[in-house]
N, CA, C and O atoms as a GROMACS GRO file, in nm:
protein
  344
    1UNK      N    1  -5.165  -2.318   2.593
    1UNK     CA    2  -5.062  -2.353   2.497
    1UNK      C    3  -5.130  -2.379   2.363
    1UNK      O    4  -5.224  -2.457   2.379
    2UNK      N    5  -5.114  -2.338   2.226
    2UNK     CA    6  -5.128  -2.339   2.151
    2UNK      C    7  -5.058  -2.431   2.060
    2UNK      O    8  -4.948  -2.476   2.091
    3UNK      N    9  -5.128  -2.468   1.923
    3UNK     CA   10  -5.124  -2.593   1.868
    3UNK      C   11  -4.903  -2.566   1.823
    3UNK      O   12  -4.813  -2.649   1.810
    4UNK      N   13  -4.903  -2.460   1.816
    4UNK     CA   14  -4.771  -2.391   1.738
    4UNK      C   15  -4.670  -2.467   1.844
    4UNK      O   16  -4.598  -2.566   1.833
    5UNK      N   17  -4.698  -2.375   1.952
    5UNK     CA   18  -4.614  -2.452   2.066
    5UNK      C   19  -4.626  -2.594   2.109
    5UNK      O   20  -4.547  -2.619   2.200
    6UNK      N   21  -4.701  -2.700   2.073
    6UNK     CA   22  -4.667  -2.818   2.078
    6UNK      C   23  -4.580  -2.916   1.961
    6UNK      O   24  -4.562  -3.038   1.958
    7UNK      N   25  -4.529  -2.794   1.855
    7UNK     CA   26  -4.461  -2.902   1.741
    7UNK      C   27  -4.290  -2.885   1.848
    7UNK      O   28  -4.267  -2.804   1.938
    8UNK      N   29  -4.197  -2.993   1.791
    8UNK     CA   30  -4.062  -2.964   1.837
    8UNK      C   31  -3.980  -2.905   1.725
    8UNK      O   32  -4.017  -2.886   1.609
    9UNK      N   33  -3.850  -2.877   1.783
    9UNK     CA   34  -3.777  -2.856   1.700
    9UNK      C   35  -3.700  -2.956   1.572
    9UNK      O   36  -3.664  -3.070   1.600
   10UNK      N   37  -3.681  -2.902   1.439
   10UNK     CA   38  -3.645  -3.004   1.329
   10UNK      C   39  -3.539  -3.097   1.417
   10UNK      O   40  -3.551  -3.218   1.431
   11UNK      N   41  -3.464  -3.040   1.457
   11UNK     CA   42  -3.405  -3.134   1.484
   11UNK      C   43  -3.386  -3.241   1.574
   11UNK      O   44  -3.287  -3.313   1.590
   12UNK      N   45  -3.508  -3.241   1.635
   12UNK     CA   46  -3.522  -3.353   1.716
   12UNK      C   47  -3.610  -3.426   1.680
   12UNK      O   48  -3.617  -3.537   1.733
   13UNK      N   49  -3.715  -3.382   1.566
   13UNK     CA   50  -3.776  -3.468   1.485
   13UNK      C   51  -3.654  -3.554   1.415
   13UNK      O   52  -3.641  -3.676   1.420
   14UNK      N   53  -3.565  -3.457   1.345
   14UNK     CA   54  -3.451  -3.587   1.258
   14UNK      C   55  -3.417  -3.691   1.366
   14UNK      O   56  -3.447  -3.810   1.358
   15UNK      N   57  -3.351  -3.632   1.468
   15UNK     CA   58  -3.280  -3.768   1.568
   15UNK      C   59  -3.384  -3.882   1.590
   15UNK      O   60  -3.363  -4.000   1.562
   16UNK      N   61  -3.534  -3.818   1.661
   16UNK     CA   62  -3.610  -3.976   1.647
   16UNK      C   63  -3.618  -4.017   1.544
   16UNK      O   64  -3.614  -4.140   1.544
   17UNK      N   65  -3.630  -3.970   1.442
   17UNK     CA   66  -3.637  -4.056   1.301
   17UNK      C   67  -3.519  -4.141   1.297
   17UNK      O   68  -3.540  -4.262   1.296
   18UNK      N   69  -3.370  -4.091   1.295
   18UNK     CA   70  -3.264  -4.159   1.309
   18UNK      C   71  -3.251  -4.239   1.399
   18UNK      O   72  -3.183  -4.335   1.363
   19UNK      N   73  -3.302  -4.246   1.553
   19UNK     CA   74  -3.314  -4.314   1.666
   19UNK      C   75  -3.361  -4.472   1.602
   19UNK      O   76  -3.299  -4.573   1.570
   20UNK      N   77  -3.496  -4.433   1.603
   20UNK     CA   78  -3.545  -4.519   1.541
   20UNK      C   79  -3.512  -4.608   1.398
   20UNK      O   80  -3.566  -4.716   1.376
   21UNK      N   81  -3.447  -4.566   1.337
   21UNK     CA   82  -3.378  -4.637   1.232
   21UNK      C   83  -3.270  -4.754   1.273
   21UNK      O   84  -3.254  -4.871   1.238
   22UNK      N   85  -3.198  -4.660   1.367
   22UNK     CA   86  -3.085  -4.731   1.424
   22UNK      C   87  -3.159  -4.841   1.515
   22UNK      O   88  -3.070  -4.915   1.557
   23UNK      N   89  -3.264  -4.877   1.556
   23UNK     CA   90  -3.322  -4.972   1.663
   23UNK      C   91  -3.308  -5.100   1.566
   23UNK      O   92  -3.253  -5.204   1.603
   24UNK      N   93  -3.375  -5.077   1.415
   24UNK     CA   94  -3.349  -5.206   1.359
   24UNK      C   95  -3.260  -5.292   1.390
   24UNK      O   96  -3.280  -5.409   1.421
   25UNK      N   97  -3.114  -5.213   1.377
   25UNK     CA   98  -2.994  -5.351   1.430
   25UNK      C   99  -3.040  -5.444   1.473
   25UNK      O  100  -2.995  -5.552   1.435
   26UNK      N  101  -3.158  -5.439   1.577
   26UNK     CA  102  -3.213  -5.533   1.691
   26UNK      C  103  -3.270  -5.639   1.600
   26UNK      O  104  -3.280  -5.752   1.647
   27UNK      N  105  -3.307  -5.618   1.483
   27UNK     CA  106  -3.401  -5.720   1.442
   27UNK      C  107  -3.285  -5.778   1.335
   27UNK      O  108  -3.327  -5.799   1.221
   28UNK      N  109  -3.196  -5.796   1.352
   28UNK     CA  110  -3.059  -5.849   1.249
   28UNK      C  111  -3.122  -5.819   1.091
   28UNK      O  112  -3.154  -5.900   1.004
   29UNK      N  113  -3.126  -5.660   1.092
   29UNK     CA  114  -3.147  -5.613   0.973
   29UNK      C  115  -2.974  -5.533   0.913
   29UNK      O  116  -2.885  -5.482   0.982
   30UNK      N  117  -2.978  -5.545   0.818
   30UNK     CA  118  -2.856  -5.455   0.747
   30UNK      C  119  -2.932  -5.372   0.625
   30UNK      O  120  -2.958  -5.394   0.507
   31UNK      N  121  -2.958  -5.243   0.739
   31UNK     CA  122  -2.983  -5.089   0.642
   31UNK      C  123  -2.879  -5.055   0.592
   31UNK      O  124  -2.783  -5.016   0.659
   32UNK      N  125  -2.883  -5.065   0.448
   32UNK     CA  126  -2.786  -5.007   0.347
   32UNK      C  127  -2.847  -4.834   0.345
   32UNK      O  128  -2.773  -4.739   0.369
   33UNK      N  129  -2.965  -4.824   0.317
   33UNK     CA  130  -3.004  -4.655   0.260
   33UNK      C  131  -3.146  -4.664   0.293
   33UNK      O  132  -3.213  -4.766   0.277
   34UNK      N  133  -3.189  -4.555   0.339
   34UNK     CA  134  -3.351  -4.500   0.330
   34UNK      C  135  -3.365  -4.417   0.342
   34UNK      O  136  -3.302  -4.333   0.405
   35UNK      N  137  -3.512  -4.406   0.248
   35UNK     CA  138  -3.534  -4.262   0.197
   35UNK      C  139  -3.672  -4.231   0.271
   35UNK      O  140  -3.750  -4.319   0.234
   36UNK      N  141  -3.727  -4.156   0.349
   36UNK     CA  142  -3.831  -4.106   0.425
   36UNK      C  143  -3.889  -3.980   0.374
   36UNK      O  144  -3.820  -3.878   0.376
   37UNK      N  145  -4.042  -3.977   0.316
   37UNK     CA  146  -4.086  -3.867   0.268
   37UNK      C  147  -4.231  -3.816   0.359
   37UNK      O  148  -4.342  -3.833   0.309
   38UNK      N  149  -4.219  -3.774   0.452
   38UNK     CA  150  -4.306  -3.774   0.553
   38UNK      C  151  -4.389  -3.609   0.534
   38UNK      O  152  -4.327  -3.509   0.497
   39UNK      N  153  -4.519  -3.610   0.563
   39UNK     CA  154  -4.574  -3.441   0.579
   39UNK      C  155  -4.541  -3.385   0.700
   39UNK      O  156  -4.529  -3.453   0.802
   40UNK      N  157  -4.529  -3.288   0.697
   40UNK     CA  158  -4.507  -3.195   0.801
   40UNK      C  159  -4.578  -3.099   0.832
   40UNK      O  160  -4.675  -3.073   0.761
   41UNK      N  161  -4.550  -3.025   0.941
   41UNK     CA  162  -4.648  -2.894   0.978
   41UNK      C  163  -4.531  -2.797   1.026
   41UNK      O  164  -4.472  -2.826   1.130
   42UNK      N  165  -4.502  -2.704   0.967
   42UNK     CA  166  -4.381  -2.640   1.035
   42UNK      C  167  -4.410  -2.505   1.070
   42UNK      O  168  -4.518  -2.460   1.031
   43UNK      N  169  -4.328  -2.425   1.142
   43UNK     CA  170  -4.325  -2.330   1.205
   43UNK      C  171  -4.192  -2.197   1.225
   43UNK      O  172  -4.085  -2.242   1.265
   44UNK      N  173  -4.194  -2.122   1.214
   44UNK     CA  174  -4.026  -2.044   1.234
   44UNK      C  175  -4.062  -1.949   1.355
   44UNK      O  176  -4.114  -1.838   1.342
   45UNK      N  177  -4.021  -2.012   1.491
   45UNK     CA  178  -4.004  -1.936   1.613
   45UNK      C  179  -3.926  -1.843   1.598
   45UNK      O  180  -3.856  -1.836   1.498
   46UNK      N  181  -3.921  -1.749   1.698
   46UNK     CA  182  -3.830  -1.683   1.768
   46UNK      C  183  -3.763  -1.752   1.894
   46UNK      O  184  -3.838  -1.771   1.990
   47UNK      N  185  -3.633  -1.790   1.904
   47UNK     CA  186  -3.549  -1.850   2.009
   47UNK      C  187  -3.511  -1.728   2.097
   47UNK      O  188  -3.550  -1.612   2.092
   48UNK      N  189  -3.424  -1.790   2.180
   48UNK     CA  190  -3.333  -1.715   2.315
   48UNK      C  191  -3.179  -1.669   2.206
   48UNK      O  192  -3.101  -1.574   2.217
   49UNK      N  193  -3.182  -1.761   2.123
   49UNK     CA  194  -3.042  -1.742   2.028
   49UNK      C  195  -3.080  -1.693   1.881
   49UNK      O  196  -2.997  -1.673   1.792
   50UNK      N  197  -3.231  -1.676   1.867
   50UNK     CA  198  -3.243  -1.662   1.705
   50UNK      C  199  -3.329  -1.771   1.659
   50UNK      O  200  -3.342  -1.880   1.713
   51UNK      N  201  -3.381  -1.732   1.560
   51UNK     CA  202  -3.508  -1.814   1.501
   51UNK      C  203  -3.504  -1.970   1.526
   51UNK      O  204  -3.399  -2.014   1.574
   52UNK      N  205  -3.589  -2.043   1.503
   52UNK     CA  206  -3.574  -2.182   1.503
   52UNK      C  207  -3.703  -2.251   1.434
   52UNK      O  208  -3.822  -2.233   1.463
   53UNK      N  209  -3.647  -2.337   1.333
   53UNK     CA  210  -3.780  -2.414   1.266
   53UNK      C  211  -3.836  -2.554   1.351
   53UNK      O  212  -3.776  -2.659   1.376
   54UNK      N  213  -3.955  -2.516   1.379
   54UNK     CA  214  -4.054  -2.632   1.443
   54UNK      C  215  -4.118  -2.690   1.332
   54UNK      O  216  -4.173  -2.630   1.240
   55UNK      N  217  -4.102  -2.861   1.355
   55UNK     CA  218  -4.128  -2.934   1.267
   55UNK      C  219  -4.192  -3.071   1.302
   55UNK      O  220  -4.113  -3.163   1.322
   56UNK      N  221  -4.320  -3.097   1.312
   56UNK     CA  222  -4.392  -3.204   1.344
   56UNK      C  223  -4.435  -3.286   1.243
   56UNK      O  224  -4.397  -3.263   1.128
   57UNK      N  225  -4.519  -3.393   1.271
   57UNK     CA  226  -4.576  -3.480   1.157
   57UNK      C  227  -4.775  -3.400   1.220
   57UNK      O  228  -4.820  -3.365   1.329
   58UNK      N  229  -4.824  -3.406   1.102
   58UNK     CA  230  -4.995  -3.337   1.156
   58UNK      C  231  -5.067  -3.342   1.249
   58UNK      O  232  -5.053  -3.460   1.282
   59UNK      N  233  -5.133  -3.300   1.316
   59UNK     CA  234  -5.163  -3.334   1.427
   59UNK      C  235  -5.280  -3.345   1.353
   59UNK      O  236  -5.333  -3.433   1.420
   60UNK      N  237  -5.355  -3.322   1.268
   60UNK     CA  238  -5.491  -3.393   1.231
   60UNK      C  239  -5.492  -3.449   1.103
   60UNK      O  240  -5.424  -3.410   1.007
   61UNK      N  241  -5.576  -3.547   1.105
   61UNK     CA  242  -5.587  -3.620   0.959
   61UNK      C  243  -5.691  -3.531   0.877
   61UNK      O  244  -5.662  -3.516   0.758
   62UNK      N  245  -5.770  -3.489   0.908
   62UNK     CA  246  -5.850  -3.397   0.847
   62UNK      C  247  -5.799  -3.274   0.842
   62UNK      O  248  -5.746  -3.221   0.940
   63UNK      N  249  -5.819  -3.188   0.660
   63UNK     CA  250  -5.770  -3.061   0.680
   63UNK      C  251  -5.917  -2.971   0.641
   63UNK      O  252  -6.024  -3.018   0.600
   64UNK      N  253  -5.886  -2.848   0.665
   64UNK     CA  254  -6.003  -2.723   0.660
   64UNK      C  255  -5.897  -2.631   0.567
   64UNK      O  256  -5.775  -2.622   0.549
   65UNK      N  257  -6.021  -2.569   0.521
   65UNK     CA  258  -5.929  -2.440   0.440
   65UNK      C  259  -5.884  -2.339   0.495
   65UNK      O  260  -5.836  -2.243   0.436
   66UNK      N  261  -5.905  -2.359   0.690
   66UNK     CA  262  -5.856  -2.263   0.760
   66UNK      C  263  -5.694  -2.333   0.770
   66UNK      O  264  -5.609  -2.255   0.814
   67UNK      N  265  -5.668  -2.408   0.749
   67UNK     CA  266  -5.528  -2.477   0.815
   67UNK      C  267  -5.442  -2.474   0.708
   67UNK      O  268  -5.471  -2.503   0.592
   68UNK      N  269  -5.272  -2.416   0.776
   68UNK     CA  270  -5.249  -2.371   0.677
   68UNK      C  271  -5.159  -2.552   0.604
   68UNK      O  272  -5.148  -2.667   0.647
   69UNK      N  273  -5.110  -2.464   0.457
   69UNK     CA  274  -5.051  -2.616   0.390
   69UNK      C  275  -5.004  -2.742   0.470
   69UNK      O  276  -5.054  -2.738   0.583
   70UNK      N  277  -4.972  -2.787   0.463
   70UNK     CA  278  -4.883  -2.938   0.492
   70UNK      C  279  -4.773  -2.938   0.386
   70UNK      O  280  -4.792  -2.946   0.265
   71UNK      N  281  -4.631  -2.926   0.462
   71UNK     CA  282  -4.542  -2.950   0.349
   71UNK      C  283  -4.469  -3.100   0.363
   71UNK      O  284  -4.485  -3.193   0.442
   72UNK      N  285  -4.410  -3.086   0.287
   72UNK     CA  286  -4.318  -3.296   0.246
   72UNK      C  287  -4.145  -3.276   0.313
   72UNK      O  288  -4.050  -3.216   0.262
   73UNK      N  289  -4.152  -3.342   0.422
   73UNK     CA  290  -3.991  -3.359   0.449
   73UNK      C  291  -3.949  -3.423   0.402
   73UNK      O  292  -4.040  -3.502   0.376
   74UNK      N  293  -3.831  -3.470   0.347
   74UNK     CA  294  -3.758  -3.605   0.260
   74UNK      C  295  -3.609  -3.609   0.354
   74UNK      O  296  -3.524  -3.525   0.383
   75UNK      N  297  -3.630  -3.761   0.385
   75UNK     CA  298  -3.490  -3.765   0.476
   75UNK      C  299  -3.394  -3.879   0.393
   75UNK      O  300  -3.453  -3.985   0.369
   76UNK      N  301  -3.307  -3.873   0.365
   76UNK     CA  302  -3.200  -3.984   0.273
   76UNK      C  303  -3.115  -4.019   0.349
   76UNK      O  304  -3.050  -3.920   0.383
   77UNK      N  305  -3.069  -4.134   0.408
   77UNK     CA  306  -2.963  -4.200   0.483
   77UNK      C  307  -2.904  -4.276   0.471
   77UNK      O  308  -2.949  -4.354   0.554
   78UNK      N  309  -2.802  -4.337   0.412
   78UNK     CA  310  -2.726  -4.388   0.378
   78UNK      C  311  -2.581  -4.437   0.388
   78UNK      O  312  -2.488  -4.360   0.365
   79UNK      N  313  -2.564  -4.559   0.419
   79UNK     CA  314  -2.406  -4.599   0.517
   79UNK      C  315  -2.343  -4.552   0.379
   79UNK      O  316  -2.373  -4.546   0.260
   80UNK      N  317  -2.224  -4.519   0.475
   80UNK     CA  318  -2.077  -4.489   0.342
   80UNK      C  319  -1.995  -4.587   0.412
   80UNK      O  320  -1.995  -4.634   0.526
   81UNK      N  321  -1.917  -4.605   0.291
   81UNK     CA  322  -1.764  -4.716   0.349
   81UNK      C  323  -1.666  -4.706   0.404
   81UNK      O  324  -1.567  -4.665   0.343
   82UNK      N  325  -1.661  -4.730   0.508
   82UNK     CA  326  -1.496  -4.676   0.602
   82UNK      C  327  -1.369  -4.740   0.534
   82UNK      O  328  -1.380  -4.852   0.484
   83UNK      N  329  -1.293  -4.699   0.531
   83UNK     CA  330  -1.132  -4.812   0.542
   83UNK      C  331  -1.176  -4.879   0.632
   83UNK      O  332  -1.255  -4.837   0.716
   84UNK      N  333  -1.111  -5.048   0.623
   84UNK     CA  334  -1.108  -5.122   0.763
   84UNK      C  335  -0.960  -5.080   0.856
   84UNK      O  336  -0.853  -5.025   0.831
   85UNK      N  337  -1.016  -5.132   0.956
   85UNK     CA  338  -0.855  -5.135   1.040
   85UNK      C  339  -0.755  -5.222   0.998
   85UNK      O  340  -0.778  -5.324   0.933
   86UNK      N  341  -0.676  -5.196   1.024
   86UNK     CA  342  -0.537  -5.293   0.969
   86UNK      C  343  -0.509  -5.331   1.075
   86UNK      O  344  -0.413  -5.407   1.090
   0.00000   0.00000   0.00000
């Protein structure tokens, strides 16, 4: 297995990111908004349904000029206001 095939898909990188956001509650925090600017290592598979972007955080702290860029994910989250119930 190769380094390619161990990143996951974006979008299960977003959900633990979101997972984990949502755990705060636990610590009687009130997240209004956050902004997450994390590096990445990404990838564009071929799926069973059509392409798919693989998206990890680096697997090494050290880079070589064989490896290719590191790009910047930016995640923004932010509660919006419901109506209350009546």
């Amino acid at each position: 297995m190769n380094r390619a095939e161990l990143r996951r898909p974006l979008e299960d990188m977003i959900g633990e990111l979101v997972d984990g956001l949502a755990s705060l509650s636990s610590l009687e925090l009130r997240v209004t908004g956050i902004e997450l600017a994390l590096p990445v290592e990404t990838r564009v598979l071929g799926g069973p349904s059509g392409l798919v972007v693989h998206a990890d955080l680096p697997t090494l702290r050290t880079r070589t000029a064989f490896d290719l860029p590191v790009g910047r994910f930016v995640l923004r989250l932010a509660a919006t206001p419901t109506e209350s119930a009546a």
